[in-house]
C-alpha positions in Angstrom: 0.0 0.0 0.0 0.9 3.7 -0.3 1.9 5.8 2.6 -0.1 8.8 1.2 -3.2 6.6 1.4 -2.9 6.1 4.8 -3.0 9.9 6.0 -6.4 11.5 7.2 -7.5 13.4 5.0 -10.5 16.3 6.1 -13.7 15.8 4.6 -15.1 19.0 6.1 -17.3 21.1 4.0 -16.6 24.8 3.5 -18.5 26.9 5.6 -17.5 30.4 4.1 -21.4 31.7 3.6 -21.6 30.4 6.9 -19.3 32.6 8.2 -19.2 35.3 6.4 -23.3 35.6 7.4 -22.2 35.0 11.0 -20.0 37.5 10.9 -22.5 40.2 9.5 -25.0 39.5 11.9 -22.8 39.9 14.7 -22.0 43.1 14.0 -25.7 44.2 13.1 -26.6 42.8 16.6 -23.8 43.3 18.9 -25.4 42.1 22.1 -26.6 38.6 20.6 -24.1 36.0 21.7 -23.4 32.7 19.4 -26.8 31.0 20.7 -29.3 33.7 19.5 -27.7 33.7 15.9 -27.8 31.0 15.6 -31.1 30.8 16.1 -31.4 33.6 13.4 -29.2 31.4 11.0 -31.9 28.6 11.7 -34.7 31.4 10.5 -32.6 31.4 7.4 -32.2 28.1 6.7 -28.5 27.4 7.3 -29.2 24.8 10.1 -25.9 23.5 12.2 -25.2 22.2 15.1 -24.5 24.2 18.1 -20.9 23.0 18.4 -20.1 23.4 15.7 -21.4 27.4 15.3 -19.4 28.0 18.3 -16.3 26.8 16.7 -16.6 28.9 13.9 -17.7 31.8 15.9 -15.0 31.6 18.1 -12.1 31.3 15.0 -14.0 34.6 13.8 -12.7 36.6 17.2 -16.2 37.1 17.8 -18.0 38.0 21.2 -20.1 39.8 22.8 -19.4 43.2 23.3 -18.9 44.3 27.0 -21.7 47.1 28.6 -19.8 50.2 30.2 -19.2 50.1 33.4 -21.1 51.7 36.4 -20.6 55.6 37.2 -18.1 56.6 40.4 -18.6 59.6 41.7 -15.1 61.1 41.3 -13.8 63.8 43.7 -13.2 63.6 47.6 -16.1 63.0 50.2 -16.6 65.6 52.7 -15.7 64.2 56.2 -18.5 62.8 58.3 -19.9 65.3 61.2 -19.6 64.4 64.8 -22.7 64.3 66.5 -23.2 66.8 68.8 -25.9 64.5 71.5 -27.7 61.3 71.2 -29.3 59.5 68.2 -27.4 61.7 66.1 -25.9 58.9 63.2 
């Protein structure tokens, strides 16, 4: 036998519309992780399975876009007055 026979050989089909449609979506709806397009990519017909759409969404560099942070006040605090008698704090 020959050698060259012997080596795996990827039988994977090409999933450039698949990607490239991926990749538009994401950026039309930045808040929608890999589970909700894909259920937008079953809508259109290009059913895969869910491992699968995460690998290629992940080899993309897609994610879901982080939300700002919360707002500090910025400055120094005046100090805190002494109370003067009872129940005063």
């Amino acid at each position: 036998m020959d050698p060259k026979t012997w080596r795996y050989a990827s039988r994977r089909p090409d999933d450039a519309a698949v990607r490239g449609r991926l990749r538009e979506l994401a950026a039309e709806r930045r808040r929608f992780g890999y589970r909700r397009l894909q259920i937008l990519l079953d809508r259109e017909g290009l059913v895969m399975n869910h491992k699968k759409l995460f690998r290629l969404y992940r080899e993309e560099g897609l994610s879901v876009r982080k939300r700002g942070g919360r707002k500090r006040a910025m400055g120094t605090r005046s100090p805190m007055m002494l109370p003067n008698g009872p129940n005063q704090r």
